[in-house]
C-alpha positions as CSV (number, residue, x, y, z in Angstrom):
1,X,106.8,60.4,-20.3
2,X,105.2,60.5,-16.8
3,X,106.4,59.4,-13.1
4,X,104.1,58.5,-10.5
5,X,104.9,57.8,-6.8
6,X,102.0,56.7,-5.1
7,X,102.1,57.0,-0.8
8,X,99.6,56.8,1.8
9,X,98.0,53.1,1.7
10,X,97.5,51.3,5.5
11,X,95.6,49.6,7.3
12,X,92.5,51.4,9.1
13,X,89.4,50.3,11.1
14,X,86.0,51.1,9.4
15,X,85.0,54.3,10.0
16,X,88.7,55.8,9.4
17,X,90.0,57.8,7.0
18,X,93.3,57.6,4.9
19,X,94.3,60.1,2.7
20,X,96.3,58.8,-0.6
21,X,98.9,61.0,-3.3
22,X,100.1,60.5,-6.1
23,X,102.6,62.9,-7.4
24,X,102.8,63.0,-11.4
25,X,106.6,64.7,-13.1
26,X,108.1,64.6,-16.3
27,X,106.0,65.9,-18.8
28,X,103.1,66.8,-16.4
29,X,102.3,69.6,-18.7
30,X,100.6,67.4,-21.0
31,X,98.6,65.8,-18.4
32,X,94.4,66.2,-19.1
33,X,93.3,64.3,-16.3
34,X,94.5,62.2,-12.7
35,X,92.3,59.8,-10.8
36,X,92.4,56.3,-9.1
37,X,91.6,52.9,-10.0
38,X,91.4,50.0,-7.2
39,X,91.4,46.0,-7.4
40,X,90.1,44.1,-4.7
41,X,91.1,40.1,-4.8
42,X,89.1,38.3,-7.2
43,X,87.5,41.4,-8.9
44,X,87.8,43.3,-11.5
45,X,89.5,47.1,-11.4
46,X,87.5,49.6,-11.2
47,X,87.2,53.6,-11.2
48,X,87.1,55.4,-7.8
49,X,87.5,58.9,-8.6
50,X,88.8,60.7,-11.5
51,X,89.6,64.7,-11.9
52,X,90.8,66.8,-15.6
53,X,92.8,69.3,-14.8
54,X,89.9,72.0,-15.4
55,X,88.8,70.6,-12.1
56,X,85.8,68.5,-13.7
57,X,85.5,65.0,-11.2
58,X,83.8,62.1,-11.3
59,X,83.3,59.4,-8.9
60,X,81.8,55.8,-8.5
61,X,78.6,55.7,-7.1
62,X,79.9,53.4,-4.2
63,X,82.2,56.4,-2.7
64,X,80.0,59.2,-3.3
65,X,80.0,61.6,-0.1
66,X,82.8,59.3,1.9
67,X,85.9,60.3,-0.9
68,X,87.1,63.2,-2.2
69,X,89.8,63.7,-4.8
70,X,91.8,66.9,-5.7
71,X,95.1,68.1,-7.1
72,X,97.9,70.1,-6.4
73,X,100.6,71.5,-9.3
74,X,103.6,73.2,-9.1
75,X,106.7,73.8,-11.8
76,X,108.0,70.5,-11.4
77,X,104.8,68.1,-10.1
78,X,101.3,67.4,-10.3
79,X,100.2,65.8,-7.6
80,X,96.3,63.8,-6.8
81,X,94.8,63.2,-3.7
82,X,92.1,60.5,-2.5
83,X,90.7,61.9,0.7
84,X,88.8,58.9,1.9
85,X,86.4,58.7,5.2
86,X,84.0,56.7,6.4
87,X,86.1,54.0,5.1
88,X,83.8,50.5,4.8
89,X,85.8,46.8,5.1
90,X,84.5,46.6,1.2
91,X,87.0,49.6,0.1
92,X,89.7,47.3,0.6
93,X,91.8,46.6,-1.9
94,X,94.8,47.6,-4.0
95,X,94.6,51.5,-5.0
96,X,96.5,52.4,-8.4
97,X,97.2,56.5,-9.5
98,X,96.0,56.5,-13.1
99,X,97.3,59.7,-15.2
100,X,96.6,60.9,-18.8
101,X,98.8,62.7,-20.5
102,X,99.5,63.1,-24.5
103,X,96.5,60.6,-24.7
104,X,98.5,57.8,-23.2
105,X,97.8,56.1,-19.8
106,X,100.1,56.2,-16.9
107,X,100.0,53.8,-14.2
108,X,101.2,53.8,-10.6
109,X,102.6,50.5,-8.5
110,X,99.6,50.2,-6.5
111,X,99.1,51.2,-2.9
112,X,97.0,48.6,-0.5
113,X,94.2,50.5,1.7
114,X,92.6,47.5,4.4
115,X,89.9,48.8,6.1
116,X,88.6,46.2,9.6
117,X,85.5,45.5,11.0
């Protein structure tokens, strides 16, 4: 089994930045991969970024060169980070952690990033 706790949603005008983490414990040692989903209102949820732990990342086309993701790990946490600049009133939504471990998917409660115009 895996925890997340999810931290750094807000509100922000366009143009900002917000940074989001997720940190991952329990059985974090069977974790292959960390990334983040988001849901706007009336859409569907969809991949942001996503990194394995061999450092391998992926990212929608729509954030490519504004967001950066990355991890951290230590004995007792893995933690992912959403580094995200040049933020655009369209990335607002809801922003969930998303975790693999043993094959199985791991969700987080959801964080809420607004971004003004």
């Amino acid at each position: 089994q895996v925890q997340l706790v999810e931290s750094g949603g807000g509100l922000v005008q366009a143009g900002g930045s917000l940074r989001l983490s997720c940190a991952a414990s329990g059985s974090i040692f069977s974790i292959t991969a960390m990334g983040w989903y988001r849901q706007a209102p009336g859409k569907q949820r969809e991949l942001v970024a996503i990194i394995t732990m061999g450092g391998s990342t992926n990212y929608a086309d729509s954030v490519k060169g504004r967001i950066t993701i990355s991890i951290s790990r230590d004995n007792a946490k893995n933690t992912v980070y959403l580094q995200m600049n040049s933020l655009k009133p369209e990335d607002t939504a809801n922003y969930y952690c998303y975790v693999v471990a043993s094959l199985s998917p791991y969700w987080g409660q959801g964080t809420q990033v607004t971004v003004s115009s």
